[in-house]
N, C-alpha and C positions, 0 to 999 in steps of 0.2 A: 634230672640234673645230676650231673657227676662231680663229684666232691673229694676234692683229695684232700687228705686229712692232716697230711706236712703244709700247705697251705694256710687251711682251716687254722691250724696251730699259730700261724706266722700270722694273719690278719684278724685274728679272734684276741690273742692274746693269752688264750685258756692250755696253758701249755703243762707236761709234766713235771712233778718235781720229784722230792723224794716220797712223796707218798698220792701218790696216782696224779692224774690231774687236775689242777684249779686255777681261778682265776676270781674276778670283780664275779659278783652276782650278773650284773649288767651285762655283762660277756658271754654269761652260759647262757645262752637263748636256749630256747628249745629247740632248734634247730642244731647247734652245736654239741651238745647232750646227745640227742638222736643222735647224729652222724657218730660220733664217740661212739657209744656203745655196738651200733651197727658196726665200725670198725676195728672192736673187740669181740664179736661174735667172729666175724668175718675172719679174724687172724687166728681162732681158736678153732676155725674148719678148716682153715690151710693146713693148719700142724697135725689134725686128726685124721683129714683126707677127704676127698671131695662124698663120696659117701657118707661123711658121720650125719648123723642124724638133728636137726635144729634140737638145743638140751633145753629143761630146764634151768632157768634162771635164779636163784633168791638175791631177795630185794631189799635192802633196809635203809635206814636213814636217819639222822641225826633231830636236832630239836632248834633248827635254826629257819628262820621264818619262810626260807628262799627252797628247803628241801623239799616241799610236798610238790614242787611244780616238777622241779629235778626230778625225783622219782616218777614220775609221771614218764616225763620225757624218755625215762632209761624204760621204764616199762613198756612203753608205745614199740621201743627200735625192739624192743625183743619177742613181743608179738608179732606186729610185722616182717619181723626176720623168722615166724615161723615156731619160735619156742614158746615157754609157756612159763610168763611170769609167775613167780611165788612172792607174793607181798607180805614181809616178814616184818611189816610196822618201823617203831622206833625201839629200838635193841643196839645196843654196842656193836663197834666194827669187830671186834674178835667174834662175837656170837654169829653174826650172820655169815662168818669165814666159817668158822667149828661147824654149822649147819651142810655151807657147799661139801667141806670134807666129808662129811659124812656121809650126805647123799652124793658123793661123788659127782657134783655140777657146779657149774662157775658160778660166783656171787657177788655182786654190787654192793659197793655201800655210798649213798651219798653223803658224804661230809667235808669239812672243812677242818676239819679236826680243832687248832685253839687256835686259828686263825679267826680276824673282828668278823663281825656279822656281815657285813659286805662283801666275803668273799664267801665262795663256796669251793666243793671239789667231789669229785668220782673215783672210785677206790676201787680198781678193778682183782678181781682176784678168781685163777682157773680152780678147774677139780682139784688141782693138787698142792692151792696154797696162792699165794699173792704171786702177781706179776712180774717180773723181773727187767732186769735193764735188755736185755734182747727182743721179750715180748714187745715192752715199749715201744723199740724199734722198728716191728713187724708191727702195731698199730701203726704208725706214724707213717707205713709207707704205703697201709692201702689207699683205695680209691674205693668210696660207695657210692649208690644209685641213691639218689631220696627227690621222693614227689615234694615240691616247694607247694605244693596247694593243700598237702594238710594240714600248711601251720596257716592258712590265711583265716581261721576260726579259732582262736585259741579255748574257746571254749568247749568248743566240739573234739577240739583234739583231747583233751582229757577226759571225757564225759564217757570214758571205752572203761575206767578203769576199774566198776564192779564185776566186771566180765573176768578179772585175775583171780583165780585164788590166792588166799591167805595161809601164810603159814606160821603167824605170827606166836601163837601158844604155841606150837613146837620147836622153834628155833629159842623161846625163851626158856623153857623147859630142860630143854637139853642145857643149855648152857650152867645154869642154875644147878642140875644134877651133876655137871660136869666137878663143882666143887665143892660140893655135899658129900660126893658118894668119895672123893680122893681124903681130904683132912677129916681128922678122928672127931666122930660129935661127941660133941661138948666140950670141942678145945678151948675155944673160946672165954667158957662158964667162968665169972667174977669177974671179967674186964666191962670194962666203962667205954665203949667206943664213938666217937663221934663221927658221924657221918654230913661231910660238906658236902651239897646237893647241887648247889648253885644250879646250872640247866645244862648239865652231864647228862647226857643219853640212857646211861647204866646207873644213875642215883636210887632207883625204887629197888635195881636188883642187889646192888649191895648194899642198901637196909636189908633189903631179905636175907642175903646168904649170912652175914655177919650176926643177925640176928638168930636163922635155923643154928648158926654154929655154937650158941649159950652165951651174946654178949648181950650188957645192954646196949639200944645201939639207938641214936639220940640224933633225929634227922637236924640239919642248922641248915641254913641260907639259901634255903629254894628259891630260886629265880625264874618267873615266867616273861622274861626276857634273859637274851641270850650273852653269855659274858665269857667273854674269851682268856681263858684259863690257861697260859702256858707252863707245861710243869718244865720247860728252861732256864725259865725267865719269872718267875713267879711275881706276881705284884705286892706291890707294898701293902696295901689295903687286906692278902691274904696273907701276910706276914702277920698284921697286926689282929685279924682275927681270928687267927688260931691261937694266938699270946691270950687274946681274951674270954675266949673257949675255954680252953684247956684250965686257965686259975679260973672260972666261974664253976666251971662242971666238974675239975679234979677228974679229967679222961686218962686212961693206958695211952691212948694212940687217937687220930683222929685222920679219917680218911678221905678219901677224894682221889677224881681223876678229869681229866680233857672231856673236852667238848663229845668226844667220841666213844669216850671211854675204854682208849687202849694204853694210854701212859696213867700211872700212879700218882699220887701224893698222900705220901705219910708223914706225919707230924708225930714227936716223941710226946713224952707225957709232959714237956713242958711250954709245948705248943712248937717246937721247930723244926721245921719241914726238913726232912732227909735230899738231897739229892736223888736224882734218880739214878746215878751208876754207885752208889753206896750203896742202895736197895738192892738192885740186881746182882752185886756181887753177895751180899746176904741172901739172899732167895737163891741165887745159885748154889750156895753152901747150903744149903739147908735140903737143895734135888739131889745133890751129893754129886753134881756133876762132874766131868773129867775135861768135858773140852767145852771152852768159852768162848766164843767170839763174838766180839765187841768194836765199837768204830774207835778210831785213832785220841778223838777226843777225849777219849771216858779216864776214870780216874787209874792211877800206874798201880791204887793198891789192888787190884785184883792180880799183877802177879805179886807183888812183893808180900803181898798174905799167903803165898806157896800151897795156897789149897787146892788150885786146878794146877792139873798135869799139864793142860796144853791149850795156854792163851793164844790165841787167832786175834791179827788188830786190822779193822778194814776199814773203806772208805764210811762215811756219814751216809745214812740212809736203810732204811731197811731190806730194800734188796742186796743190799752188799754182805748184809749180818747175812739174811737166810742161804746165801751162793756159799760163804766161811762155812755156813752149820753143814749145808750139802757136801760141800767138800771134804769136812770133819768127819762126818759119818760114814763116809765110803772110807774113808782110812780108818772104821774101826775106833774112831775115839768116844765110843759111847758112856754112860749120856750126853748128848750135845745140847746144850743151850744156847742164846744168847742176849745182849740187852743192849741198851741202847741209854744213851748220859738224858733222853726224856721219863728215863724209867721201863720203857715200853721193853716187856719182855717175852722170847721167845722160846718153843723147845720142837727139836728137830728129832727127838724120843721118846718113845715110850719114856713114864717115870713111875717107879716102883717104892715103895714104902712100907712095910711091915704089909705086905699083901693087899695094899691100895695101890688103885695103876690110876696113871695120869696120862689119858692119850695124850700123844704130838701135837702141837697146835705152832704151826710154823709161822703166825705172824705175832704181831706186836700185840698183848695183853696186860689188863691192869692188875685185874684180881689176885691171880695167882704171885701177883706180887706182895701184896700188902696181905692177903691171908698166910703168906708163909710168915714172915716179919711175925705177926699175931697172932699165929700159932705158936711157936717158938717164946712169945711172950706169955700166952697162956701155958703153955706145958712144961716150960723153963724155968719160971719164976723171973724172966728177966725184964727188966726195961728195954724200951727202944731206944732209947741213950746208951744202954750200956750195949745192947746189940753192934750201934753204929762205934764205940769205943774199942770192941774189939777187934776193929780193921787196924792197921799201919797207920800211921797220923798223916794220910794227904788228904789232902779238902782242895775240893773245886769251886769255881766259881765263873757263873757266866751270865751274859746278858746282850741285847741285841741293839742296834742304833735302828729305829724303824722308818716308814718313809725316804727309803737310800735303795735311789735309784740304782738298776744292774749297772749302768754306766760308770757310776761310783764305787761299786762294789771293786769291777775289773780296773779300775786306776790305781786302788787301793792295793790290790795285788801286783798289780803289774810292778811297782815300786820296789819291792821285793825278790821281783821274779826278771831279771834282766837275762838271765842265761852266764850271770860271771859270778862265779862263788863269790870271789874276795869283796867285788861290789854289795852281794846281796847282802853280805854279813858286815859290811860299814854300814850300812845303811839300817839293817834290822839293830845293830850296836847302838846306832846315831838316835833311834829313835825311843827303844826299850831298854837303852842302857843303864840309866841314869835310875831307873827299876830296878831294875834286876843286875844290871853285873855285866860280866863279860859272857859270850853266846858259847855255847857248849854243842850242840846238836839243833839241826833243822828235817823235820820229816812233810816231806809234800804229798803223803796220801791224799789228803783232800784237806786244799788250803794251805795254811803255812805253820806250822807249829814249829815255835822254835823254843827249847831246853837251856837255860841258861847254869852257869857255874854252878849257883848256888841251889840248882834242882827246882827252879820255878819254871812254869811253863806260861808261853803267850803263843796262845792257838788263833788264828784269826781267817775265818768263813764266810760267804756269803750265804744265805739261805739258798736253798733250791726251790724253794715254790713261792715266795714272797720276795718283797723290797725290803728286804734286812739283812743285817751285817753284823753276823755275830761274830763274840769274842769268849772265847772260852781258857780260864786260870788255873793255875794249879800251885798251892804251897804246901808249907809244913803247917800253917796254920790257919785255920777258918778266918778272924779276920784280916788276915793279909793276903787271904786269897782274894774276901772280897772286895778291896783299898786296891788289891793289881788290876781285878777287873776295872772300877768305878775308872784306875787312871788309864788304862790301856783305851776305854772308850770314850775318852776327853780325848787323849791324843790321836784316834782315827779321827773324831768328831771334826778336829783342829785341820789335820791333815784332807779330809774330803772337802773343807771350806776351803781351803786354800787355791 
């Protein structure tokens, strides 16, 4: 049976977004996973040439109940296609990327990243890094072959999978050394660190590494069920219990990250979560980088803190950061990094440090966030209050309206988006004025972000992989950043009912 895979997309449901493809659990058959993956081998012998050779694969996956089939199914199309799975367990998505780099082979990660447990997704990523928006396109336009009579046993179709080896201790190994052997042991030594577990993918590794680094490091809220953790959107319930962490145990810092454990969350010593583009411009200061690129969203103090030479602003998603970092780099602007307003941060260079080198790890990472933050803390003497005080006073604020339909999304835009300036700006006036003031600047990178007089911002997106419609703020003050988000999402709320 021949299977085109723009189709598959269009009647599956299981479509990309910004971070590989997903969809409802119910939607990734095994069949569509299969054809998926066969259609990302398939696109990765086109660009190498009809002779490359079928590669090795590695294989990982998150802790959500729907992966171990997922895996399964990615494992089967790559055997069958002839290469030779390496099942690299459950490990974070930057680990089992840092593994393909290194062995120079492509690497799957099944996840959903802090999407609810009823969705899943595939995370494709070649020898030289994640995906990009062209590859996408070159999946999406093959055609594969697939026998429709190995899924009529679903049991048997899995039953192949001790036949893979395992690469699971060395893809965790390396990772783990990856931030041992970079930051000074014992930076850590006298901090209090708390570790939020909930059922993050990388919870046991960073007890370990923060722990190998001289802190004490104090597991909280393991979950063996799955909780969907956005470090965008953080929920109320992880508001309140980090406040009660942090005055019960008296922690420096207290950590955490996604489902996947590629975005961050840090908590100051007084239990309150940092943003995630407040962290990355901190971490970035800290690689001593030159050139930053960041999506349009993220906070304006990463230039008005004048520390990088040469801010890069691009679309939302992480292929658009890593194309910014490629293109930085060819122009010489090393070290290039960059991060993303979920925390998720990247480096497109080597990183150097009193004779510690930090390979390149061009996709989204937790760690190297929140260990620089707490190194800095421990070698510093500082707080992570007063770390985040030493930015410029802009504070973001953002949050999503969930179950909103794509259809709602683009009605919501389109309202803005006529094609007549003067229109577009009575209308963004008409609606956010009453907020903020008179309109100052509108930038359509991705979405609508409009700058008003008084230097506030209302940025308004729809998700790429979900039914959400976010809204991301910005003021001179935390809480008026977050009274503009709370109202900016009444009034979409208002306006899609209508």
């Amino acid at each position: 049976m021949e299977i085109h895979i723009q189709e598959l997309m269009d009647t599956s449901g299981v479509v990309f977004g910004t971070s590989g493809a997903r969809g409802l659990v119910s939607d990734m058959t095994d069949l569509v996973c299969y054809a998926y993956t066969l259609a990302f081998l398939q696109h990765l012998r086109q660009n190498e040439g009809p002779h490359a050779a079928p590669p090795d694969v590695a294989i990982a996956g998150d802790l959500r109940s729907s992966t171990d089939r997922i895996v399964e199914a990615v494992r089967r199309a790559v055997a069958d296609a002839g290469g030779r799975p390496l099942l690299c367990g459950k490990i974070p998505s930057p680990a089992v990327a840092l593994y393909g780099l290194d062995r120079c082979i492509p690497a799957v990660m099944v996840t959903g990243s802090h999407i609810p447990e009823d969705r899943n997704g595939i995370k494709f990523n070649k020898e030289e890094g994640e995906i990009l928006k062209e590859d996408e396109a070159g999946i999406r336009a093959q055609s594969v072959v697939v026998d429709p009579a190995i899924f009529d046993d679903a049991q048997a179709f899995r039953d192949r999978s001790s036949d893979s080896p395992t690469a699971e201790d060395s893809a965790r190994r390396m990772y783990v050394k990856r931030y041992l052997d970079f930051f000074p042991a014992g930076c850590l030594a006298g901090l209090r660190i708390g570790v939020y577990q909930h059922s993050a993918v990388g919870r046991d590794l960073l007890l370990e590494i923060v722990g190998k680094l001289g802190a004490e490091a104090t597991p909280l809220g393991r979950s063996d069920t799955f909780v969907p953790v956005d470090t965008e959107a953080i929920r109320p319930e992880d508001v309140a219990l980090a406040a009660r962490w942090s005055a019960q145990h008296g922690f420096d810092a207290i950590v955490s990250t996604d489902g996947d454990s590629d975005r961050p969350l840090i908590a100051d010593e007084h239990g309150r979560w940092l943003r995630g583009d407040v962290a990355g411009i901190l971490c970035a200061g800290y690689l001593g980088a030159q050139s930053v690129s960041t999506p349009v969203s993220c906070n304006s103090a990463v230039e008005k803190c004048g520390w990088f030479p040469n801010v890069r602003r691009t679309r939302i998603g992480s292929p658009y950061v890593i194309a910014s970092m490629m293109e930085a780099s060819a122009a010489g602007e090393n070290p290039v990094v960059g991060y993303e307003a979920n925390g998720g941060f990247l480096t497109n260079s080597d990183i150097e440090i009193e004779g510690r080198r930090l390979p390149a790890l061009p996709t989204r990472d937790a760690f190297i966030v929140m260990l620089s933050l707490l190194c800095r803390v421990g070698l510093e003497g500082k707080t992570v209050s007063e770390l985040a005080a030493s930015l410029p006073p802009r504070f973001t604020a953002s949050d999503r309206l969930t179950r909103f339909p794509q259809e709602k999304s683009r009605a919501v835009l389109d309202h803005f988006s006529t094609g007549d300036t003067a229109v577009d700006r009575e209308r963004m006036e008409e609606v956010f004025g009453d907020l903020c003031g008179g309109l100052a600047s509108v930038d359509r990178t991705d979405g609508v972000r409009m700058t008003f007089d008084n230097g506030e911002v209302v940025h308004l997106r729809p998700s790429g992989n979900a039914p959400e419609f976010r809204c991301y703020n910005e003021a001179g003050d935390p809480d008026r950043a977050r009274a503009l988000n709370t109202a900016c999402l009444e009034k979409l709320s208002r306006m899609a009912s209508d």
